[in-house]
C-alpha positions as CSV (number, residue, x, y, z in Angstrom):
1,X,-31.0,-23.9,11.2
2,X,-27.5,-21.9,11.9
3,X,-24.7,-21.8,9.3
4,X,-21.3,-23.4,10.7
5,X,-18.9,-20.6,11.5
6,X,-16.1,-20.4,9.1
7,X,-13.0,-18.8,10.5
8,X,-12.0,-15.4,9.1
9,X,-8.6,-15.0,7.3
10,X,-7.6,-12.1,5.1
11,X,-7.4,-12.8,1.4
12,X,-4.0,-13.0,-0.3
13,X,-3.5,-9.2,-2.0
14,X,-4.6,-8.8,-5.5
15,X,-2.0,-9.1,-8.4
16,X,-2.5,-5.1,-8.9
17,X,-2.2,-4.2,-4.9
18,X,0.6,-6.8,-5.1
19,X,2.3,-5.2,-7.7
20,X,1.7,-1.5,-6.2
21,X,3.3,-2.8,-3.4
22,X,6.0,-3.9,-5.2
23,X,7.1,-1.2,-6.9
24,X,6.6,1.3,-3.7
25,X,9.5,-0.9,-2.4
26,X,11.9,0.5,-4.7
27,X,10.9,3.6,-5.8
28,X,8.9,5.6,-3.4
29,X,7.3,8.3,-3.1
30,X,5.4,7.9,-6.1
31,X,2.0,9.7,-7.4
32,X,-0.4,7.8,-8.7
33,X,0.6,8.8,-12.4
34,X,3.8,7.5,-11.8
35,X,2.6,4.0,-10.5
36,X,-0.1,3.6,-13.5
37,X,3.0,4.0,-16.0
38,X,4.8,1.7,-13.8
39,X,2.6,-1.1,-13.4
40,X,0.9,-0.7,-16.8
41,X,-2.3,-1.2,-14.5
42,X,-6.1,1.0,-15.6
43,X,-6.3,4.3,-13.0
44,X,-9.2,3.3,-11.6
45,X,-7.5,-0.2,-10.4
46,X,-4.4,2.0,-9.6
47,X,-7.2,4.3,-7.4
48,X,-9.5,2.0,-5.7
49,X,-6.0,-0.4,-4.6
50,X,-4.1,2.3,-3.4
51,X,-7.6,3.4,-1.3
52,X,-7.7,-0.1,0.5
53,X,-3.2,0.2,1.0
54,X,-4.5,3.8,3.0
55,X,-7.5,2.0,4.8
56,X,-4.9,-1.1,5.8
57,X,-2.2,1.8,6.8
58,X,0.2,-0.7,4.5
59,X,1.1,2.8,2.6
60,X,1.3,6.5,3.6
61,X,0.1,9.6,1.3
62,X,0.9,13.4,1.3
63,X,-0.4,16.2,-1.0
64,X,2.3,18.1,-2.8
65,X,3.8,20.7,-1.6
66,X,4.2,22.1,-4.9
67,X,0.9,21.3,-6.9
68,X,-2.0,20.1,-4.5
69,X,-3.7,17.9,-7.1
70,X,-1.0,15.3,-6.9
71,X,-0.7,13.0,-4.4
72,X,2.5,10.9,-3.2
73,X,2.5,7.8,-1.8
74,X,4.7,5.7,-0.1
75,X,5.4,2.6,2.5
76,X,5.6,3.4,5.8
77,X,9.0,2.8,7.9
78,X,8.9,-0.2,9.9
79,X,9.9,0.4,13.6
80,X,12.6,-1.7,15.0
């Protein structure tokens, strides 16, 4: 016996990637210090959201120039 097939859709973001999101919008680039003092939000939520923003290209990241442990991130530009 098959299982119906159930149309795909992409979940709404999570409160913490929404609120990432959010304050890229404003105030980017950002480490990811910078956005767990921002948000108020655990690192390791800060972390594994800003890992699936990369994997969804919804943000951009480059290493420091000036100390290669941080990382900025930011939100792409949107072509016209």
């Amino acid at each position: 016996m098959s299982s119906p097939k159930t149309a795909q859709h992409t979940p709404p973001p999570s409160a913490s990637v929404q609120a990432i999101l959010e304050r890229l919008q404003g105030h980017a680039p950002m480490t990811g210090k910078q956005i767990r003092e921002a948000t108020g939000l655990p690192r390791r939520t800060v972390y594994t959201a800003l890992r699936k923003l990369r994997e969804l290209g919804l943000i951009q990241e480059r290493s420091s120039l000036r100390d290669t442990r941080q990382t900025y991130f930011w939100l792409p530009e949107k072509s016209h």
